[in-house]
RODO-2510 file (C-alpha; in nm, 4 decimals, decimal comma):
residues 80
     n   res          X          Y          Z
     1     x     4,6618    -0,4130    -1,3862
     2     x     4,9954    -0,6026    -1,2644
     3     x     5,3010    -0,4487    -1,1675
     4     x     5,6223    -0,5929    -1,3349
     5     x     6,0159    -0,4707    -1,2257
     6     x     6,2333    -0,5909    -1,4514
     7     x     6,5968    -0,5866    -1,3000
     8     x     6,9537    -0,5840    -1,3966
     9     x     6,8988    -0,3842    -1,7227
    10     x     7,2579    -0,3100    -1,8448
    11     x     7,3251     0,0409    -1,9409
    12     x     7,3327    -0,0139    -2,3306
    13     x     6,9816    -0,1615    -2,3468
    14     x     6,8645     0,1094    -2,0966
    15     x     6,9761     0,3406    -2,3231
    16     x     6,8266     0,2084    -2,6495
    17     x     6,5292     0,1381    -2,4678
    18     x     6,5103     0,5402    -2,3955
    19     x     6,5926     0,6142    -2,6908
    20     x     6,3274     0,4461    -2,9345
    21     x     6,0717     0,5744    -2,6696
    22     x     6,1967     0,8848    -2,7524
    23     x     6,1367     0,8303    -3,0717
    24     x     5,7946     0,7094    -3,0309
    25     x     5,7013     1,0125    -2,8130
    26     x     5,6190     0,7738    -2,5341
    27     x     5,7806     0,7057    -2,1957
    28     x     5,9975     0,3914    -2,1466
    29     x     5,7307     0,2066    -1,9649
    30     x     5,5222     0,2290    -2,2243
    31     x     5,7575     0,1049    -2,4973
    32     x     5,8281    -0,1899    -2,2258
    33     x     5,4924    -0,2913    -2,2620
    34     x     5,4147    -0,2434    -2,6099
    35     x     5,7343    -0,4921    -2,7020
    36     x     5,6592    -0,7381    -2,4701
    37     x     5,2948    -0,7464    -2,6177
    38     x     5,3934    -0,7298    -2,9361
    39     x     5,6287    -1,0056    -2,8832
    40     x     5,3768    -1,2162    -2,7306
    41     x     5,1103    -1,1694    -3,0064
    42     x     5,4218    -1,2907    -3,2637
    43     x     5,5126    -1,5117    -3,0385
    44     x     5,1800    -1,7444    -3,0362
    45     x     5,2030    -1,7728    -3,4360
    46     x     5,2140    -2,1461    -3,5345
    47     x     5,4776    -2,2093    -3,7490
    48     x     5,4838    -2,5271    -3,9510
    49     x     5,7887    -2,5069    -4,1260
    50     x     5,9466    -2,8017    -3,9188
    51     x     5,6822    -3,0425    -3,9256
    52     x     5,8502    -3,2235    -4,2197
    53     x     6,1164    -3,2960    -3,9363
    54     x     5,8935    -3,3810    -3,6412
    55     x     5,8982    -3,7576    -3,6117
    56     x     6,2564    -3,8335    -3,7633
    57     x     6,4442    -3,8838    -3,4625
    58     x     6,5239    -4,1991    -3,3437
    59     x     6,4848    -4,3055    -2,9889
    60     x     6,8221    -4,2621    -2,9028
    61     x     6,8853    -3,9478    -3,0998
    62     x     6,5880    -3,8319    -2,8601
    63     x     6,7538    -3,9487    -2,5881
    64     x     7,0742    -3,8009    -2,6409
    65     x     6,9212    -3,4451    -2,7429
    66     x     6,7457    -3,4868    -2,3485
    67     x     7,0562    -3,5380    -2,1955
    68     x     7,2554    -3,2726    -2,3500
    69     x     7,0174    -3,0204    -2,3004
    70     x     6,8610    -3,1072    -1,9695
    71     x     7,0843    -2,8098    -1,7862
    72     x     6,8300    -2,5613    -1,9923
    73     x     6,5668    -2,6649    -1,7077
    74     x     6,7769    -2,5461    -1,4039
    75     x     6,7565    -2,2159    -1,2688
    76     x     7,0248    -1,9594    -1,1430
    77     x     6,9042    -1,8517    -0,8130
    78     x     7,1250    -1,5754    -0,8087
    79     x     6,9701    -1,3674    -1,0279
    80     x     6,5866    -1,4447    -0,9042
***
């Protein structure tokens, strides 16, 4: 099994986080694991509810929605 550390948890999700495994009689480790899996499994559910759209853009609509959204591809280095 891998080992993940997740950092720079602020206090208020900490303490949700505790408290639902609490709930669930379960340590917070556990619960970590359980929502990320979950997550994944609903994660890789194909949704097709779009694919009316897909298609409708024109080139330069594409274009402009790649420009304005290129910054979403850089990465803070300060917090890695």
């Amino acid at each position: 099994m891998a080992i993940l550390i997740i950092n720079e948890i602020d206090e208020g999700t900490l303490a949700k986080l505790q408290q639902e495994a609490y709930r669930r009689e379960i340590n917070v480790n556990e619960l970590a694991r359980q929502l990320i899996q979950s997550f994944l499994d609903s994660y890789s559910i194909i949704h097709h509810d779009l694919d009316k759209l897909s298609g409708t853009w024109t080139e330069q609509e594409a274009n402009e929605f790649l420009s304005v959204t290129q910054d979403f591809s850089l990465i803070d280095k300060g917090i890695w």
